[in-house]
C-alpha positions as CSV (number, residue, x, y, z in Angstrom):
1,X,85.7,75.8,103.8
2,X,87.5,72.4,103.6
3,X,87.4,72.2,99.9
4,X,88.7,76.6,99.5
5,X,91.5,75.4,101.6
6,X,92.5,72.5,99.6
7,X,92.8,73.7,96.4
8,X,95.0,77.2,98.0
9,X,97.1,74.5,99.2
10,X,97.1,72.8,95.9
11,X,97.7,75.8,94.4
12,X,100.1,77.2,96.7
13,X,102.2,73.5,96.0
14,X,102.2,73.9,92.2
15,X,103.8,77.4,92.7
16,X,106.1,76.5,95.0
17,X,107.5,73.9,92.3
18,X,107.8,76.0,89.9
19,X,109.9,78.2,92.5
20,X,112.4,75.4,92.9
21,X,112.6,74.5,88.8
22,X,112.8,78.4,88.8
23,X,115.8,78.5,91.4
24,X,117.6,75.0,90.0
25,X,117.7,77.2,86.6
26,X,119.0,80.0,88.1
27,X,122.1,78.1,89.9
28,X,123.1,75.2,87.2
29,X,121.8,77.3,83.9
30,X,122.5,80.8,85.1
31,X,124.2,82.4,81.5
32,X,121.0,81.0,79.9
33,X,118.8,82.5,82.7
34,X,120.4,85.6,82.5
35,X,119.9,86.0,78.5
36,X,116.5,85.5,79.3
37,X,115.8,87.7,82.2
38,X,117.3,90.5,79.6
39,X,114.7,89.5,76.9
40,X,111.6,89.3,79.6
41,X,112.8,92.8,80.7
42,X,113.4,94.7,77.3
43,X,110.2,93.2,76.2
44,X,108.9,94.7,79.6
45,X,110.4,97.6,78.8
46,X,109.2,98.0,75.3
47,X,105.4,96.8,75.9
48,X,105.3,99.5,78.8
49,X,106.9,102.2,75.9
50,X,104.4,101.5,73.5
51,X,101.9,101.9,76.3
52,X,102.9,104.9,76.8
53,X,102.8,106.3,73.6
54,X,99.2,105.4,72.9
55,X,98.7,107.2,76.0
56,X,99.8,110.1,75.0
57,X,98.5,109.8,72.0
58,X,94.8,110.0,73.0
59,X,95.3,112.1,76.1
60,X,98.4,114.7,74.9
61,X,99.1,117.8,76.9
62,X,101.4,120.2,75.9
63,X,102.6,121.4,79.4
64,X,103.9,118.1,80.4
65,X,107.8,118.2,80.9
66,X,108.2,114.4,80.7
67,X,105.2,113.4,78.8
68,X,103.8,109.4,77.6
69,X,105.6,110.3,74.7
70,X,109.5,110.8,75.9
71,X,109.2,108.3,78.2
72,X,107.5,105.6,75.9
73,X,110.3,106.4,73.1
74,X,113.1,106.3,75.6
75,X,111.7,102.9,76.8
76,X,111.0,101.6,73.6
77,X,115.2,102.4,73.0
78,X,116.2,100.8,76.0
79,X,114.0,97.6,75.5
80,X,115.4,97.2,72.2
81,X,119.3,97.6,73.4
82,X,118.6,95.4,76.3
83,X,117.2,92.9,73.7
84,X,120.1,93.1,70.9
85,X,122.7,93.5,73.7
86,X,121.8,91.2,76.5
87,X,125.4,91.3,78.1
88,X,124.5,95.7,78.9
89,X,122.1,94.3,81.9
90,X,124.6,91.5,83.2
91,X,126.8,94.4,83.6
92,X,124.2,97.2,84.8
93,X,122.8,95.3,87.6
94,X,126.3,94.4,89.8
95,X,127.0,98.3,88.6
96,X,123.8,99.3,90.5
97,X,124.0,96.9,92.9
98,X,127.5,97.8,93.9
99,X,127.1,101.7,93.5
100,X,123.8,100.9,96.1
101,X,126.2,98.6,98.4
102,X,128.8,101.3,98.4
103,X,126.7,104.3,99.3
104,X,125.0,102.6,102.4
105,X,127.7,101.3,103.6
106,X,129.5,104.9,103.6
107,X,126.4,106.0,105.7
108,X,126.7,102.9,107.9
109,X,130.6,103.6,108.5
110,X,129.8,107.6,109.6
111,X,128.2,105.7,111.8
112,X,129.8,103.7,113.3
113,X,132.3,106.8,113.8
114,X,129.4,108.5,115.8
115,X,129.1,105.3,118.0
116,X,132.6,105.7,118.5
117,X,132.5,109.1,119.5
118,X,130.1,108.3,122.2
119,X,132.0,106.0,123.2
120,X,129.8,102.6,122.4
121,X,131.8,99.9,122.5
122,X,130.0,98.4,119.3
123,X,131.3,100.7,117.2
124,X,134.3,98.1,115.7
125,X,131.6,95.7,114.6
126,X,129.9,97.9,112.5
127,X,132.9,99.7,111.0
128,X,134.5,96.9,110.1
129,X,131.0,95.6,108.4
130,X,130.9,98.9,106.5
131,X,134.0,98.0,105.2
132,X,134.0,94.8,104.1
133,X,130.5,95.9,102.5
134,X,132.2,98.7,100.6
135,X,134.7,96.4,99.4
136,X,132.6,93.7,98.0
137,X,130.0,97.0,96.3
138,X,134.0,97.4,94.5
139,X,134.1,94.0,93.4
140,X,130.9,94.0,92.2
141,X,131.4,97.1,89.8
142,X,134.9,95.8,88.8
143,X,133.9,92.4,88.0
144,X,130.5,92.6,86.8
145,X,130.2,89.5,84.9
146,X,131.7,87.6,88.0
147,X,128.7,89.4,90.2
148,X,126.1,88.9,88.1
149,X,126.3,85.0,88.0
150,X,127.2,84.7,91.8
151,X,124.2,87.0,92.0
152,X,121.8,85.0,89.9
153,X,123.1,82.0,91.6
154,X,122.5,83.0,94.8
155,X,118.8,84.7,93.5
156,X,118.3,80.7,92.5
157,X,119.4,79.0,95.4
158,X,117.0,81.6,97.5
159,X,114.1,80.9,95.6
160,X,115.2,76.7,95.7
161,X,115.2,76.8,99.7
162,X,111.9,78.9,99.3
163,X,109.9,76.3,97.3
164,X,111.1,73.6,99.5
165,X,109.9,75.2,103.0
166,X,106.9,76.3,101.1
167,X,106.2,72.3,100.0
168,X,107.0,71.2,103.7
169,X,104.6,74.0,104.9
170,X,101.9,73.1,102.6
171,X,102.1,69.2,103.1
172,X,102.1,70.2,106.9
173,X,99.2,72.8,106.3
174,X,97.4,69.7,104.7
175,X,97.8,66.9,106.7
176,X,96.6,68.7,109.8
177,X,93.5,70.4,107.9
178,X,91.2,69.3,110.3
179,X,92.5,71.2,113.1
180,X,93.2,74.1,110.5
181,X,89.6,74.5,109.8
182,X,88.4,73.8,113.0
183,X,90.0,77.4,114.2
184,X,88.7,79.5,111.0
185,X,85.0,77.9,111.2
């Protein structure tokens, strides 16, 4: 039990510092990390096409509206312009993002206007959130390239504070082993 435990803790450090190298990349080499975020995903996306074309390929059926075979070509594009145009997805994700931000917030600020209506007294709070929300989904889809390196630098600096309370946890987790094992035995 002693020795299972130890090497998932062993293991569970060695992730946990590739996390933090993960994270420090993401916040002081974020363009870099960004270029190659596009590549992993257009190869993603073109592995998965191909996939499904040899899908449909040995199981075809006619009556399929979006068959292996649309879908596999259509990834097979969008991997490849992801690939030869890496700046599309530094501008698609704060697009998406701040579409996403824009539309739950609207929902959030209705609301608030029905807490108002019924007279809740916290209905400022979260009408003024709803706001401020909607306004930074704006800046996101007006400065894209701004968004997508504060997000990436923020997506770093979560996964750097990750790694480190995962290595305290882990180096706590192992220096009281004894006690550890004692419950699970």
């Amino acid at each position: 039990m002693r020795g299972k435990f130890n090497k998932l803790m062993n293991i569970s450090l060695l992730t946990s510092v590739v996390i933090c190298i993960i994270g420090l990349l993401l916040m002081f080499n974020t363009i870099k990390s960004l270029e190659t975020i596009s590549y992993i995903i257009g190869i993603v996306l073109i592995l998965h096409g191909v996939a499904n074309l040899i899908d449909d390929y040995k199981k075809f059926k006619v009556f399929y509206f979006f068959d292996g075979f649309t879908s596999g070509l259509l990834s097979i594009i969008f991997g490849i312009i992801i690939i030869t145009n890496k700046d599309y997805l530094t501008v698609l994700i704060p697009l998406i993002f701040g579409i996403w931000l824009i539309l739950s917030s609207t929902f959030k600020l209705r609301m608030s206007l029905a807490l108002k209506d019924a007279h809740n007294s916290n209905w400022l709070i979260t009408y003024v959130l709803s706001i401020l929300t909607i306004i930074a989904g704006l800046c996101m889809i007006f400065n894209p390239d701004v968004a997508s390196i504060t997000v990436t630098k923020v997506m770093g600096g979560l996964a750097l504070i990750y790694g480190i309370c995962d290595i305290v946890d882990v180096l706590i987790f192992k220096k009281n082993i004894k006690s550890i094992a004692r419950i699970f035995e």
